[in-house]
DRENDO-1510 file (C-alpha; in Angstrom, 1 decimal, always signed):
<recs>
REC; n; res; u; v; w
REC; 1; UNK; -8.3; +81.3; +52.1 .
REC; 2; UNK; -8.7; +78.7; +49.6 .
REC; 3; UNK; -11.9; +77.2; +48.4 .
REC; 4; UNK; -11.1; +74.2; +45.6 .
REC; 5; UNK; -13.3; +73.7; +42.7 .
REC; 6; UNK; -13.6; +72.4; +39.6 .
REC; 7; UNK; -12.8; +74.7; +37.1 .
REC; 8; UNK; -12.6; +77.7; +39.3 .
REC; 9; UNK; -9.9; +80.2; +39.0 .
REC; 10; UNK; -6.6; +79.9; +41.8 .
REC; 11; UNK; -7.3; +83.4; +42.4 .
REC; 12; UNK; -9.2; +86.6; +41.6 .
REC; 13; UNK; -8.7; +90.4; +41.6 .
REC; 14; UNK; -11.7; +92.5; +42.5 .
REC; 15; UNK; -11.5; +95.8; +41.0 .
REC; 16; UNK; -13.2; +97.8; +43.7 .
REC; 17; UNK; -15.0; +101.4; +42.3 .
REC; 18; UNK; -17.2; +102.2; +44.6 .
REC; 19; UNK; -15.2; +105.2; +45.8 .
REC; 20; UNK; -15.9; +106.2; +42.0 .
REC; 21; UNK; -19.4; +104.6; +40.9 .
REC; 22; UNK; -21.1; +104.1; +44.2 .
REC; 23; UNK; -20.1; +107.8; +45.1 .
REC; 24; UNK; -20.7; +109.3; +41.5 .
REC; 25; UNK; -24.8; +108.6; +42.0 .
REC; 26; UNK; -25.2; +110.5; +45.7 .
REC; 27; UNK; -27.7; +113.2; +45.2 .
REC; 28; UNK; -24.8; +115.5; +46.9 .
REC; 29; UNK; -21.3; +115.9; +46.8 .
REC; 30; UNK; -19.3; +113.7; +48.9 .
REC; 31; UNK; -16.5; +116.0; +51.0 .
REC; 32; UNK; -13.0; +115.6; +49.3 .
REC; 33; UNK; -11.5; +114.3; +52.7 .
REC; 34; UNK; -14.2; +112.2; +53.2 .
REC; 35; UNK; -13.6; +110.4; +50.0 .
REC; 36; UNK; -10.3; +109.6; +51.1 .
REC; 37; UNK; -10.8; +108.3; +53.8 .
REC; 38; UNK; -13.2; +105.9; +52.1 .
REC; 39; UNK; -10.3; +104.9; +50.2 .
REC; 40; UNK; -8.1; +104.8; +52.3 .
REC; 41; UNK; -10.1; +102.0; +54.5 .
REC; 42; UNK; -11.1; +100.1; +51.6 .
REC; 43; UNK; -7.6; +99.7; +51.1 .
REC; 44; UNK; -6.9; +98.8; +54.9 .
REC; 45; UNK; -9.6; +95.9; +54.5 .
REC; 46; UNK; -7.4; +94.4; +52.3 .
REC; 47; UNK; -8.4; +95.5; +49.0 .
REC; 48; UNK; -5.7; +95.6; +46.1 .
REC; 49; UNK; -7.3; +97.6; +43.9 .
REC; 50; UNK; -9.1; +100.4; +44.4 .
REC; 51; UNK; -10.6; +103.0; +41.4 .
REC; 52; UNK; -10.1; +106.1; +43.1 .
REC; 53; UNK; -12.5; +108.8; +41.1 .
REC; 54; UNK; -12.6; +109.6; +37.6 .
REC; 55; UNK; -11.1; +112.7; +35.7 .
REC; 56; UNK; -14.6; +113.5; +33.7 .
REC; 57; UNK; -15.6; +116.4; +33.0 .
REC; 58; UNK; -17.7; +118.2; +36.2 .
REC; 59; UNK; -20.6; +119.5; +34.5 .
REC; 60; UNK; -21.4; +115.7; +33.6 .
REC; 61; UNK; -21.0; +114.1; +37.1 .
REC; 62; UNK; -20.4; +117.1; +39.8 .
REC; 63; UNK; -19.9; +114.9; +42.8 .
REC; 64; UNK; -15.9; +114.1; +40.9 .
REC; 65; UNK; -15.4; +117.3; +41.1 .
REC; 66; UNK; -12.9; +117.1; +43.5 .
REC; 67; UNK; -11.1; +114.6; +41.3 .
REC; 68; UNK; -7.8; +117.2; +41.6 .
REC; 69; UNK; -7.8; +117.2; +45.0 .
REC; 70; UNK; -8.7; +114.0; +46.0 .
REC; 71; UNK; -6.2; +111.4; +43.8 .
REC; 72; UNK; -3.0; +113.3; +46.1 .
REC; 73; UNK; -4.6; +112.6; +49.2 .
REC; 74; UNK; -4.3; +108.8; +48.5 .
REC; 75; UNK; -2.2; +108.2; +44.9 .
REC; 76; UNK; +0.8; +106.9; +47.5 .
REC; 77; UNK; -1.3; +104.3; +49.1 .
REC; 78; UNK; +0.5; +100.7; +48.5 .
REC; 79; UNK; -2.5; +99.8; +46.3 .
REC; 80; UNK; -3.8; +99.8; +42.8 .
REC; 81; UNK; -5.3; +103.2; +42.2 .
REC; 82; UNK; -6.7; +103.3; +38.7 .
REC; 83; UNK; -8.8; +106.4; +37.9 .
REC; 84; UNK; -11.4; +106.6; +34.8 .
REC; 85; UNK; -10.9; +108.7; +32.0 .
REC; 86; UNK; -13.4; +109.3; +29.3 .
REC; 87; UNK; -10.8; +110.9; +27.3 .
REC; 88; UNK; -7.9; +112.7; +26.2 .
REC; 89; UNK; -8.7; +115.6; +28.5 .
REC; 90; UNK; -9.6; +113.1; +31.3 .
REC; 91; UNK; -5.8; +111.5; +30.8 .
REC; 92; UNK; -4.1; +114.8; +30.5 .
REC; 93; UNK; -5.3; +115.7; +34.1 .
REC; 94; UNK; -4.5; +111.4; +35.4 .
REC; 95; UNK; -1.3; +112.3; +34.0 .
REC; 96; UNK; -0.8; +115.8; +35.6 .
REC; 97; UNK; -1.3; +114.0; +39.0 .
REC; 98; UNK; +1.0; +111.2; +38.5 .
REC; 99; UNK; -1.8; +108.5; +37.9 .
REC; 100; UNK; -0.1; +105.2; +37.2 .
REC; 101; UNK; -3.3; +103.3; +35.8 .
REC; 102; UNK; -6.7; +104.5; +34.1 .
REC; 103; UNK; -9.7; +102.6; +32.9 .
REC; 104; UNK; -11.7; +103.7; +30.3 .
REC; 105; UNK; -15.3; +102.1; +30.0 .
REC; 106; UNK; -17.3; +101.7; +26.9 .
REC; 107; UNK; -21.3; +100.0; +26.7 .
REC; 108; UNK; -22.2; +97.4; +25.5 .
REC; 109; UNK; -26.1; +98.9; +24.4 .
REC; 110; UNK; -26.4; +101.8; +22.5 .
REC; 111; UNK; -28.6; +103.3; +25.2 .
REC; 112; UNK; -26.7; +102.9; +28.1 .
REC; 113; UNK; -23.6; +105.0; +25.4 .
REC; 114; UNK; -25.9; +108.1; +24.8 .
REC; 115; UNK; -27.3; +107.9; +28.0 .
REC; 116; UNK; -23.6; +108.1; +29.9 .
REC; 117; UNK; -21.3; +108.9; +27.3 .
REC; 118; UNK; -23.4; +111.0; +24.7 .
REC; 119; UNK; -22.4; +108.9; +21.8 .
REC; 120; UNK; -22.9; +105.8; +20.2 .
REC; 121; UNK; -21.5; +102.5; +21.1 .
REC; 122; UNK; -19.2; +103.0; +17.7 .
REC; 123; UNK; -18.2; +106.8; +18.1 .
REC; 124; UNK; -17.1; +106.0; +21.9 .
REC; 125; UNK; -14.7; +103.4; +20.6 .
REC; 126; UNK; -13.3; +106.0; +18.3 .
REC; 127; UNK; -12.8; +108.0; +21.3 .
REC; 128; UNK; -11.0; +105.8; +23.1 .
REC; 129; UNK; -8.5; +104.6; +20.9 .
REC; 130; UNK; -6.4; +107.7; +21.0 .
REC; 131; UNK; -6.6; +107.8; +25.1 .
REC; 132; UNK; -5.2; +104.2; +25.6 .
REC; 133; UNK; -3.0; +104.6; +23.1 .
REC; 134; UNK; -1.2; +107.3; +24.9 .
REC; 135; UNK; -1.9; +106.2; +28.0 .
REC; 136; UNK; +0.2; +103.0; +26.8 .
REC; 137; UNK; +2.9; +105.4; +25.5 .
REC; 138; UNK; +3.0; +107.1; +29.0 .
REC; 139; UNK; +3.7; +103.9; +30.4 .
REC; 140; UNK; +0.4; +103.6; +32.2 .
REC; 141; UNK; -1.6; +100.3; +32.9 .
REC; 142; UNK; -5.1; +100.2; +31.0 .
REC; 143; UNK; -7.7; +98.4; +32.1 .
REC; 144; UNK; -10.9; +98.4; +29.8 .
REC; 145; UNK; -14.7; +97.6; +30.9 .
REC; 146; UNK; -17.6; +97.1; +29.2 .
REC; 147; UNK; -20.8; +98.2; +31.2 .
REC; 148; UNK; -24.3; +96.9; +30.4 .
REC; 149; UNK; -23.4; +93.2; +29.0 .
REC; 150; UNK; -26.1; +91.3; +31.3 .
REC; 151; UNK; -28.5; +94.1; +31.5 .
REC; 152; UNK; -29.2; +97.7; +30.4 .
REC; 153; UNK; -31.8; +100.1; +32.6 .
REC; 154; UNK; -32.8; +101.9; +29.2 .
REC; 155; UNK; -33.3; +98.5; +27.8 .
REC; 156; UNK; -35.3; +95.1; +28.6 .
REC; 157; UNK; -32.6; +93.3; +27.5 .
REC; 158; UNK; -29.1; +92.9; +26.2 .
REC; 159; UNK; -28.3; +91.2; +23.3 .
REC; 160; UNK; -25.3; +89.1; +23.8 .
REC; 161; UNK; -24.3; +89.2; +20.2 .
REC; 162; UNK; -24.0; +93.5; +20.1 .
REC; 163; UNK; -22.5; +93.0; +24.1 .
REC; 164; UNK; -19.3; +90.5; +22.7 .
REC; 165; UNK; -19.3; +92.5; +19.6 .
REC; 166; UNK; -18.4; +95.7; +21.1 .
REC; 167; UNK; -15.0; +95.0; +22.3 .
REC; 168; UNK; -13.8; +93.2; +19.8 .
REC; 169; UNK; -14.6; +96.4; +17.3 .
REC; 170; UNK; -11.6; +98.0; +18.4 .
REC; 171; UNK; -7.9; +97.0; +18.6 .
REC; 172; UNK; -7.0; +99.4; +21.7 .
REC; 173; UNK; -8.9; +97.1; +23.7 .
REC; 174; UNK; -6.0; +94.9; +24.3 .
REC; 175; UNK; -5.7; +96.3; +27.9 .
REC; 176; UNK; -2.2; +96.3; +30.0 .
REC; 177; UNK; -3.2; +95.6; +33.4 .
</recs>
């Protein structure tokens, strides 16, 4: 379908992570074939890409788990499948599996980086540059985010200057996909 406007992009790609976000905050683990199925229907309504789960650590976020068992069940679906990775660890599993694409996230608040990531907003940088980088070398697409740039829970408000800053802070956020 195609809605003309002014100024408005030909076309858009929504990156779909519900399978990973939405599912990361249930108070209880979602079953493994259960997850799949979710993205395997998101992807049947058309979707083209789809971030499957993320390869973080399970003491921090338990209901990903599962992240081992569930990228097979659906890594050969004819979709984008990025996965999250916090870090070298994270990427050594995505590569294990065969993962063709990872995003890696960083905030744009200082609160929102200790709160989800335990560091600051400059010492999660640092931790991502050697993960895209060989990510990049692995032949993998990258696909970086920053979370919190309109709005932060911990905060009142986000500061647009310290939300553009963050990005530009660090070189590896030139992003392949």
């Amino acid at each position: 379908m195609t809605v003309p406007g002014a100024g408005l992009p030909a076309r858009v790609r929504i990156h779909e992570v519900g399978a990973r976000d939405g599912l990361q905050n249930e108070k209880t683990a979602v079953p493994t074939g259960v997850k799949a199925e979710f993205v395997r229907r998101l992807a049947a309504a058309g979707l083209s890409t789809v971030e499957a789960t993320s390869f973080v650590h399970p003491k921090w976020v338990p209901q990903l788990a599962d992240a081992e068992d569930l990228f097979p069940l659906v890594r050969d679906l004819p979709v984008r499948l990025p996965v999250l990775v916090p870090n070298e660890r994270g990427l050594d599993r995505a590569l294990a599996l065969g993962a063709r694409e990872i995003a890696v996230f960083a905030s744009a608040t200082e609160s929102f980086a200790k709160a989800n990531l335990n560091r600051t907003v400059d010492e999660s940088l640092a931790l991502f540059a050697p993960t895209v980088i060989r990510a990049i070398e692995a032949g993998l697409k990258v696909r970086g985010y920053l979370s919190m740039c309109f709005g932060d829970p911990g905060r009142a408000r986000s500061r647009s200057s310290r939300s553009s800053g963050s990005p530009r802070r660090s070189p590896t956020w030139a992003a392949t996909s």
